[in-house]
C-alpha positions as CSV (number, residue, x, y, z in Angstrom):
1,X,17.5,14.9,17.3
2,X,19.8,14.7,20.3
3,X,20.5,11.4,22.0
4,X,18.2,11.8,25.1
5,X,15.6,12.9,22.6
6,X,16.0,10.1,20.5
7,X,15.7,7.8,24.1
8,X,12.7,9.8,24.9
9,X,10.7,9.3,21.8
10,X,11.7,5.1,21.7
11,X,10.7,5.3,25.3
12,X,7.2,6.7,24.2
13,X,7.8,9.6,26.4
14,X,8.1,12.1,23.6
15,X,5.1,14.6,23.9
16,X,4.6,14.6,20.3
17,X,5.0,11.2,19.0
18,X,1.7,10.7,22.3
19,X,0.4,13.0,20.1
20,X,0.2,11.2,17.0
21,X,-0.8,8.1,18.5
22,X,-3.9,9.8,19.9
23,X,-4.5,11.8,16.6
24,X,-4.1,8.3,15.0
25,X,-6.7,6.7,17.6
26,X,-9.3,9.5,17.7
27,X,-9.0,8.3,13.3
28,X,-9.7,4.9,14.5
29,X,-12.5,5.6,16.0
30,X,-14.0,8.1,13.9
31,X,-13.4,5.7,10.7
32,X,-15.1,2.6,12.9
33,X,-18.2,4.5,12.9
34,X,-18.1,5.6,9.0
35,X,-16.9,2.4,7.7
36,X,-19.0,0.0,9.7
37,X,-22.2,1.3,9.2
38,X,-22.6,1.7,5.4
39,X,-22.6,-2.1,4.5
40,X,-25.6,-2.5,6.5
41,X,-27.9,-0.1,4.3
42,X,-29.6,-3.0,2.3
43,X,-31.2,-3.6,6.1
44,X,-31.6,-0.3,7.3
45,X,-33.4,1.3,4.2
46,X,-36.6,-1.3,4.3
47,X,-37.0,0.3,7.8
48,X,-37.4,3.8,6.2
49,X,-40.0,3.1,3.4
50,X,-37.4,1.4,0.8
51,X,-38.6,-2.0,0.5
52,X,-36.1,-3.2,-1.5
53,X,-32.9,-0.7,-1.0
54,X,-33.1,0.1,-4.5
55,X,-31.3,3.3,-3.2
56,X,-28.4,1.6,-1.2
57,X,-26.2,2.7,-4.0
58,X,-25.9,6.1,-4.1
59,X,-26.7,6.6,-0.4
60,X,-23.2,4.5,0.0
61,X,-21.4,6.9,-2.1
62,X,-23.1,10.4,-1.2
63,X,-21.0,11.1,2.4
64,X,-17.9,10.6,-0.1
65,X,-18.9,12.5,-2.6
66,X,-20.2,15.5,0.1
67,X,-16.8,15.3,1.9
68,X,-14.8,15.5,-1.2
69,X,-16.2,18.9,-1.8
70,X,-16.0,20.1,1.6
71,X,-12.2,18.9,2.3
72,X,-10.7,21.8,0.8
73,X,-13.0,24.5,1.9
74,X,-12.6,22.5,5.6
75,X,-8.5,22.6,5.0
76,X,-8.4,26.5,3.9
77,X,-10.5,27.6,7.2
78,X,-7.8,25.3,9.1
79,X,-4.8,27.1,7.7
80,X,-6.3,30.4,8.5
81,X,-8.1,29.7,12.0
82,X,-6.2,26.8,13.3
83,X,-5.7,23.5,12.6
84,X,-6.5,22.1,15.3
85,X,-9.8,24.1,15.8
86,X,-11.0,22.1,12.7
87,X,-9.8,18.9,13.9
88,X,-12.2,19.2,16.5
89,X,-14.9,20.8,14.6
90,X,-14.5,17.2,12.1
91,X,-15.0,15.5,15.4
92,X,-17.7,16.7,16.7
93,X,-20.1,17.6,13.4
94,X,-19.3,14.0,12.7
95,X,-20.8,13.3,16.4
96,X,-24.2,15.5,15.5
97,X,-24.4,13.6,11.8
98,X,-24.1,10.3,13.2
99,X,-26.8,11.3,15.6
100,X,-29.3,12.6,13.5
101,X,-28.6,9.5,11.5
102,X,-29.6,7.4,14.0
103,X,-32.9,9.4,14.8
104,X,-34.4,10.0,11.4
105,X,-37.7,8.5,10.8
106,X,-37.6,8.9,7.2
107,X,-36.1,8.2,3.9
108,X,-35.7,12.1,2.7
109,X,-34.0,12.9,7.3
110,X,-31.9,9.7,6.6
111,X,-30.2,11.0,3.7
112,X,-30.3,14.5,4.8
113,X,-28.6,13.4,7.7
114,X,-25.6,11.1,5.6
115,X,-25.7,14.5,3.3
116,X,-24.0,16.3,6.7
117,X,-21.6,13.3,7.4
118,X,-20.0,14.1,4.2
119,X,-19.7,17.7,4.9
120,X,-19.3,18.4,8.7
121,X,-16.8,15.2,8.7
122,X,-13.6,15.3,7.3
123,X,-11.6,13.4,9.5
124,X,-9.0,12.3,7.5
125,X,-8.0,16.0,6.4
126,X,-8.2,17.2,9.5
127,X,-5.9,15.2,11.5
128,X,-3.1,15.0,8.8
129,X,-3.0,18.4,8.4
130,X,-2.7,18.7,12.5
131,X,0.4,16.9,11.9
132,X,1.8,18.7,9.8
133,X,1.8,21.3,11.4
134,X,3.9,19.4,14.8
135,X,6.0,17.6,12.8
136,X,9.3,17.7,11.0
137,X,9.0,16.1,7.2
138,X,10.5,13.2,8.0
139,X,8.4,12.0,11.0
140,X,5.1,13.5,8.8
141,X,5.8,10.1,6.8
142,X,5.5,8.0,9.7
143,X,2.6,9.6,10.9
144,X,0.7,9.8,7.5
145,X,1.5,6.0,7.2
146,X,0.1,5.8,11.0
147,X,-3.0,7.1,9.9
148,X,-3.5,4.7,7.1
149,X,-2.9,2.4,9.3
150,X,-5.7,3.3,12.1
151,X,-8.0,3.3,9.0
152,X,-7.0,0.1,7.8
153,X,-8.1,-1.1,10.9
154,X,-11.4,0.3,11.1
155,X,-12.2,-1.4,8.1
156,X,-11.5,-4.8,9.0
157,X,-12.8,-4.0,12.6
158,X,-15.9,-2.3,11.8
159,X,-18.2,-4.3,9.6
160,X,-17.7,-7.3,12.0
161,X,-18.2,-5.4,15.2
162,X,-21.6,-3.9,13.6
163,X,-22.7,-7.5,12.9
164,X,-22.2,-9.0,15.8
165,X,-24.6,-6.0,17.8
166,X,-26.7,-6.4,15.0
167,X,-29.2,-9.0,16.9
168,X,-29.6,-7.0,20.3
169,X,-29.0,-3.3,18.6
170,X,-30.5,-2.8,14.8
171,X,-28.0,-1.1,12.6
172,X,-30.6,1.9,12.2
173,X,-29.7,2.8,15.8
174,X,-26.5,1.7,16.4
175,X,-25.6,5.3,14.5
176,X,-26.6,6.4,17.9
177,X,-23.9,4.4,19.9
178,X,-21.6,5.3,17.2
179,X,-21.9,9.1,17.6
180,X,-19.9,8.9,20.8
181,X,-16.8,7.4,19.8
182,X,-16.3,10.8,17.5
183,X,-17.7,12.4,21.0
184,X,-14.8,10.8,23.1
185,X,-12.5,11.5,20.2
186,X,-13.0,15.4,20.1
187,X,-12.5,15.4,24.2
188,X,-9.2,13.3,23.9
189,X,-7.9,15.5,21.1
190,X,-9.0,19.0,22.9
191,X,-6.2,18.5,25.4
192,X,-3.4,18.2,22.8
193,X,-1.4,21.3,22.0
194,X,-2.1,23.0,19.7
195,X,0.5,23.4,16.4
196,X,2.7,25.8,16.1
197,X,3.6,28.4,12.7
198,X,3.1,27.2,9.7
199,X,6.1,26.0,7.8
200,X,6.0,28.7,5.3
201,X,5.7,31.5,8.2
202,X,8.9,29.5,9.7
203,X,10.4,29.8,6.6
204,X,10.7,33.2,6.1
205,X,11.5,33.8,10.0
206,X,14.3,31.8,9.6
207,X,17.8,33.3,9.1
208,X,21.0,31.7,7.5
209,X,22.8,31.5,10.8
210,X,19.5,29.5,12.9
211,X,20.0,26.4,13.8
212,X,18.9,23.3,11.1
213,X,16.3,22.4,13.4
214,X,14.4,25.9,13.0
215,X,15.5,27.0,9.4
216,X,12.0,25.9,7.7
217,X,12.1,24.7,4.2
218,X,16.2,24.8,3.7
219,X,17.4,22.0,2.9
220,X,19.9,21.7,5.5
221,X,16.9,21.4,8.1
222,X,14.5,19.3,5.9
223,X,17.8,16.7,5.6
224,X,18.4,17.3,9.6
225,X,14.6,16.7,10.5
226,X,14.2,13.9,8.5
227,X,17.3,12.2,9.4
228,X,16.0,12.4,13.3
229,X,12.5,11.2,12.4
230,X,14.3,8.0,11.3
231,X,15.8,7.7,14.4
232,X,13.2,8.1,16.2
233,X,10.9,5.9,14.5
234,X,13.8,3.0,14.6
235,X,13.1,2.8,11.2
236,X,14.5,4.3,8.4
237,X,17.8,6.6,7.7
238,X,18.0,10.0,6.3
239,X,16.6,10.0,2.6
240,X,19.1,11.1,-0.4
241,X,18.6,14.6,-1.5
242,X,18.3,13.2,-4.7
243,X,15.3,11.4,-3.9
244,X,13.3,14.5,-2.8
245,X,11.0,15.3,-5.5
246,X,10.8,19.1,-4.4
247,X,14.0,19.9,-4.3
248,X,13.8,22.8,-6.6
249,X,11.5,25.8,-6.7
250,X,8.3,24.4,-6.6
251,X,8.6,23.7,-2.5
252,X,9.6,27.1,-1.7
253,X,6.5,29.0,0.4
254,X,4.4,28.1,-2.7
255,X,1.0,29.7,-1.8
256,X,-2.0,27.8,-1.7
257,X,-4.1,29.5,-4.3
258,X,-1.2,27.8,-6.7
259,X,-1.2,24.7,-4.6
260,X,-2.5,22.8,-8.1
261,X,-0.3,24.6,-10.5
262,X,2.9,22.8,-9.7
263,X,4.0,20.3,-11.6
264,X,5.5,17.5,-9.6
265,X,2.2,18.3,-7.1
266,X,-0.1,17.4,-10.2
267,X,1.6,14.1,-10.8
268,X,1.0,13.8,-6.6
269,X,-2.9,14.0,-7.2
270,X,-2.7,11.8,-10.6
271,X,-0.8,9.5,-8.4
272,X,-3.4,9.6,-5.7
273,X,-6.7,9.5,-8.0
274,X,-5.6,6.4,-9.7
275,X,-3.9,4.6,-7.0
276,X,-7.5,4.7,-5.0
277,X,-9.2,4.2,-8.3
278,X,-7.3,0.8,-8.9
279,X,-7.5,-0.1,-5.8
280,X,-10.9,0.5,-5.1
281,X,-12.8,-0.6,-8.1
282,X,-12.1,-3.8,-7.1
283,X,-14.2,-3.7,-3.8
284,X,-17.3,-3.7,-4.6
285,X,-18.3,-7.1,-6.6
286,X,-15.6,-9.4,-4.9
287,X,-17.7,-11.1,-2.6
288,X,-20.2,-11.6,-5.5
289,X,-17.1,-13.0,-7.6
290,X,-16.3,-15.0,-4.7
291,X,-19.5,-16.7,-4.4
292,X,-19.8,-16.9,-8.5
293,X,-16.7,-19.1,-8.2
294,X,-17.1,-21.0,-5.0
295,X,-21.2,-21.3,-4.4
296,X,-21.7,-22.4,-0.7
297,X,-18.3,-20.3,0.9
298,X,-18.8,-19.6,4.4
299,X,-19.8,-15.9,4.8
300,X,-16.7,-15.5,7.6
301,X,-14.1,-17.0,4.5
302,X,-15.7,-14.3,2.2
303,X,-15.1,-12.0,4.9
304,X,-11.2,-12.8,5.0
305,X,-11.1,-12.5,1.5
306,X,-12.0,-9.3,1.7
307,X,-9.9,-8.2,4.4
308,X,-6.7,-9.6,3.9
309,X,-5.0,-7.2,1.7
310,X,-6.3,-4.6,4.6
311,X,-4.4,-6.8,7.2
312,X,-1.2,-7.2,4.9
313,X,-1.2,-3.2,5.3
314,X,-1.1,-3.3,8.9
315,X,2.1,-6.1,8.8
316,X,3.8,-4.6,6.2
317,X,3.6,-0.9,6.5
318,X,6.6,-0.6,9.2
319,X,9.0,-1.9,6.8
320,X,7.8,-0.6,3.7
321,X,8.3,2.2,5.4
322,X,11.8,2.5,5.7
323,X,12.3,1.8,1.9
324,X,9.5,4.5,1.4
325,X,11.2,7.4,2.6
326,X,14.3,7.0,0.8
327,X,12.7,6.1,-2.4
328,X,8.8,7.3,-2.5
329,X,9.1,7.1,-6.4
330,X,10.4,3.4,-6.6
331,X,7.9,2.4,-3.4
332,X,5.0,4.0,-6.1
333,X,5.7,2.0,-8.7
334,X,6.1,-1.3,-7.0
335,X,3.1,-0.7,-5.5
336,X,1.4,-0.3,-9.2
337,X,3.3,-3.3,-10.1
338,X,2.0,-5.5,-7.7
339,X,-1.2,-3.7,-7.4
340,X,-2.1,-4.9,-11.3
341,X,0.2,-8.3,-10.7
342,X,-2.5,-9.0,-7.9
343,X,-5.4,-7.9,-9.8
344,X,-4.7,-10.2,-12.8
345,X,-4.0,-13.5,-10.5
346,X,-7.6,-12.7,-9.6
347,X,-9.0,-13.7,-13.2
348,X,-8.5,-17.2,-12.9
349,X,-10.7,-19.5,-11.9
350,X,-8.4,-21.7,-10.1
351,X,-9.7,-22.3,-6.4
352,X,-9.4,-20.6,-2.9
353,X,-5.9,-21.2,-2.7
354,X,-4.8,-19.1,-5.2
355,X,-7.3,-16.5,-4.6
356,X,-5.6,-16.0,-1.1
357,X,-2.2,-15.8,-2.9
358,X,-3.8,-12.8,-5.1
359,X,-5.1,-11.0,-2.1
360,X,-1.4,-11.5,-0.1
361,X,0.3,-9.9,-3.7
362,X,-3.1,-7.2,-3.9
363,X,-2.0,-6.1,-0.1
364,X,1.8,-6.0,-0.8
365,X,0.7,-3.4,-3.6
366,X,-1.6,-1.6,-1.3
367,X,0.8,-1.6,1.1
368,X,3.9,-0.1,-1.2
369,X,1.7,2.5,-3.1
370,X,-0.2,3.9,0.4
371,X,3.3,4.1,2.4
372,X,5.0,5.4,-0.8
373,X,2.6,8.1,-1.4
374,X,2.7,8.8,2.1
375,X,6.2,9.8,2.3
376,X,6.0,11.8,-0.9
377,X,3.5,13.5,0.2
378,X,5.0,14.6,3.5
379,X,8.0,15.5,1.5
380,X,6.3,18.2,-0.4
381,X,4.5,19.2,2.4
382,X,7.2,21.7,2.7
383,X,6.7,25.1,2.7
384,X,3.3,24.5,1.9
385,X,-0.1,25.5,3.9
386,X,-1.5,22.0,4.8
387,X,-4.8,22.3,5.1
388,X,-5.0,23.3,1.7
389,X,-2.4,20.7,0.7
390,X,-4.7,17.9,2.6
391,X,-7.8,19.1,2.1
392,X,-6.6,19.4,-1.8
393,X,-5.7,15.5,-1.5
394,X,-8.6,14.1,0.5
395,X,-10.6,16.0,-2.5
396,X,-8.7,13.7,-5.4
397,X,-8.9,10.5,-3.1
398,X,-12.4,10.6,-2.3
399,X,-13.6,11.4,-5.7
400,X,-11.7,8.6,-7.1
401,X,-13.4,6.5,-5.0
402,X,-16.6,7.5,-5.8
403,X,-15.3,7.6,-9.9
404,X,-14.2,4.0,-9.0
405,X,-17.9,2.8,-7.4
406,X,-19.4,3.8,-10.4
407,X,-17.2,2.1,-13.0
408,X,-17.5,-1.1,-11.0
409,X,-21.3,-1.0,-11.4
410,X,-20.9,-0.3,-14.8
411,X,-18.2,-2.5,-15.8
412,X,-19.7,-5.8,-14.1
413,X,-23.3,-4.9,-15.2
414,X,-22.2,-5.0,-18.7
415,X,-19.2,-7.2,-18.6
416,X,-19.0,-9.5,-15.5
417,X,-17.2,-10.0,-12.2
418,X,-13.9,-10.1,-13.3
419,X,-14.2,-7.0,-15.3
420,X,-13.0,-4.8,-12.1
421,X,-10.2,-7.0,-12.0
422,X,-8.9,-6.5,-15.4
423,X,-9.3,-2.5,-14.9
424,X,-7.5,-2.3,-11.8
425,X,-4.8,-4.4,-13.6
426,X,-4.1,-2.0,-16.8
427,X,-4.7,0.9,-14.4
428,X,-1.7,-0.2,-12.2
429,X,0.7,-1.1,-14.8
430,X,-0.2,2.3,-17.0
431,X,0.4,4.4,-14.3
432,X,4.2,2.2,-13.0
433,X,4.8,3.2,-17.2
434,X,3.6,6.5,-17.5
435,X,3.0,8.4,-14.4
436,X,5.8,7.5,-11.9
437,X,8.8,8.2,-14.5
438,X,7.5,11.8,-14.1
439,X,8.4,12.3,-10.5
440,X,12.3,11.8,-11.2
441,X,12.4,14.2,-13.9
442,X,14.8,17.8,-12.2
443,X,13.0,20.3,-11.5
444,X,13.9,23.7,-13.4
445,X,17.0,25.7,-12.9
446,X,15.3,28.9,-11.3
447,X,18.1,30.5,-13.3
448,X,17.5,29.1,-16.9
449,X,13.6,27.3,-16.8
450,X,14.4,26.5,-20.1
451,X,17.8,24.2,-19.3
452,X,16.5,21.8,-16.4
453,X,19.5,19.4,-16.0
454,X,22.2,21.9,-16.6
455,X,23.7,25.2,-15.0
456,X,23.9,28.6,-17.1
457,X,27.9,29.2,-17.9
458,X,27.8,32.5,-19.1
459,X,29.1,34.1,-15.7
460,X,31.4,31.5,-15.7
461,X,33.0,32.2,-19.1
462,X,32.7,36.1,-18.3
463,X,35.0,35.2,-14.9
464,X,37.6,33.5,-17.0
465,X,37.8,36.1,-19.6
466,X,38.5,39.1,-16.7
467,X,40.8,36.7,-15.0
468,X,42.8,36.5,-18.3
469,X,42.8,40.4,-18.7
470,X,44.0,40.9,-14.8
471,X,46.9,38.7,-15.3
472,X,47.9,40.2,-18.6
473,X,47.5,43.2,-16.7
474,X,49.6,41.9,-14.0
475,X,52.7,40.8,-16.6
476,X,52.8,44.0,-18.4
477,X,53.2,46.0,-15.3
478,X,56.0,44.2,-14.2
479,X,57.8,44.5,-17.5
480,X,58.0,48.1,-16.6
């Protein structure tokens, strides 16, 4: 990026970077309505025949579980039609869902009706494969850690918002208030342009002599683009070729129907599944290990509790950034490590003091592991389709957030509170031992799959040996 551009995009004049932020704020508000409204099912279901919200439950978990199927049917159909034709069709089905939400009159319409948030939604998905498809690999980092960070948001905003309307507007209804804000969303986004070739098609249109900026998946360009998105998010240098887990083959136009099949990508969605399955399986009983331990806790301290880690995120995530990009595996595993450091200074039973300390360590985790991921994931967005590669993702995050609803249930039915804890604790430190190591492992040597770390010599030794014979050949035809 030249000098003026770099002044325009600090400036905020930068036609893309307005882009992201209004990708990122039409996420915002999509999220505030998703997230905000689910809590409130234990009052909403007695209103619908359901006396006593015996099936709160699964209704929480059944848009997740609906979207994770859809995402990668929803990302395909985006690579093929355009991206940003789905990112408006996730806007506006989740405008009709929340709608007929908010005007069902029964138990069987109401669930119907969270049955299609699931799969005409897919927000998430959506957007990040948008912007992937305007921006270079390096600025992809920022925007992904954007994103989380507009969600973030939502779910601190949300739940608090909903219960403060909650005495004029019921909750049942405010899914009617709610459906505009993905409403507004899809108009705001419809006059953004629209992305250009993929990166694979870019690729291969791409000649030697082109300039970095429009060579596609070389490496020359990847280093280029990345090295300006630093600059222009003023926050982070150029990442070390070494560091880029795709160096090798496996980011080279892979297709999408072998999106799954390569092997640094695999460790990606391991990565993904457990990080949101540590994570998350702590969520559901901490206020009730928060009242188990301190009986009589105002509700607005629980509340904190909860949200702090969430908060950490949005104070940390700038920063983290910058060591993120240059190191995405070392960002991983401290985030593991801290993740299963926080979750085991949540076991004792020592006061509200140190509880607060355990969430501020919990968020620094969350924070390292989301940003992290993040920028490995934008690095092997290369050469790749991305609504296959995001769709692919949002599939392996949401199911291990439904995986990790259940084993909460079951692990503090059967052993207690603190159980969740203790699982998010070995989950974080087996995966720092076992899982990250993998992603700095070479990839193959196209030219010898079976010798990784090391070039074939043959050709070499077959060079020697005729440069031997010439000069042989050379010495004996001067002796004549």
């Amino acid at each position: 990026m030249s000098a003026p551009d770099r002044s325009a995009a600090r400036s905020g004049s930068d036609p893309v970077r307005s882009a992201v932020y209004a990708v990122a704020a039409c996420h915002f508000v999509a999220s505030f309505a998703a997230l905000g409204l689910p809590p409130y099912l234990v009052e909403i279901l007695p209103t619908l025949g359901d006396e006593e919200a015996r099936w709160a439950g699964v209704l929480y978990v059944v848009p997740t579980v609906c979207g994770a199927l859809a995402a990668p049917v929803w990302g395909r159909l985006g690579d093929r039609f355009g991206r940003k034709r789905l990112l408006l069709r996730a806007q506006l089905g989740l405008a009709v869902a929340f709608l007929l939400t908010g005007l069902a009159q029964s138990l069987p319409a109401f669930t119907a009706a969270l049955v299609l948030q699931g799969l005409l939604g897919g927000t998430f998905a959506a957007s990040t494969g948008y912007l992937a498809g305007v921006l270079p690999t390096g600025r992809l980092a920022w925007a992904l850690t954007l994103m989380q960070g507009s969600a973030r948001a939502a779910l601190v905003a949300a739940p608090v918002v909903v219960g403060l309307l909650a005495p004029v507007l019921p909750p049942h209804r405010q899914y009617l208030v709610m459906a505009l804000l993905p409403l507004t969303a899809a108009v705001t986004l419809a006059l953004l342009p629209a992305p250009g070739a993929d990166p694979a098609e870019t690729a291969k249109a791409s000649s030697p002599a082109g300039s970095p900026d429009s060579a596609g998946s070389a490496d020359a360009a990847d280093t280029t683009d990345t090295a300006a998105a630093a600059g222009s998010t003023d926050s982070c240098e150029a990442p070390n070729p070494q560091e880029l887990p795709l160096s090798g083959v496996e980011s080279d136009n892979a297709p999408a129907k072998h999106l799954l099949f390569a092997p640094r990508l695999r460790v990606l969605l391991a990565l993904e599944f457990v990080f949101v399955f540590a994570t998350i399986v702590t969520f559901p009983y901490l206020t009730a290990l928060v009242e188990d331990r301190m009986p009589g806790l105002p509700s607005v301290t629980s509340g904190v509790v909860f949200a702090l880690p969430h908060v950490c995120y949005l104070v940390l995530a700038r920063p983290a950034l910058a060591v993120a990009t240059e190191r995405p595996a070392q960002a991983i595993a401290a985030g593991f490590g801290l993740v299963a450091a926080g979750c085991v200074l949540h076991l004792p039973d020592a006061g509200l003091p140190l509880l607060l300390a355990a969430r501020v360590v919990f968020g620094a985790g969350l924070t390292a592991g989301l940003v992290g991921l993040s920028a490995l994931t934008a690095q092997m967005s290369r050469g790749r389709a991305p609504g296959s590669l995001f769709g692919t993702l949002e599939f392996v995050s949401k199911l291990g957030a439904v995986a990790a609803g259940l084993a909460a249930s079951a692990l503090t039915a059967h052993l207690g509170p603190d159980a969740p804890q203790a699982a998010g604790a070995l989950l974080g430190a087996a995966a720092a031992l076992t899982l990250v190591p993998r992603l700095r492992r070479r990839p193959a040597n196209p030219a010898n799959p079976a010798n990784p770390a090391k070039e074939p010599h043959a050709p070499r030794r077959s060079l020697r040996r005729t440069s031997r014979r010439d000069r042989a050949h050379t010495g004996h035809a001067a002796d004549r």
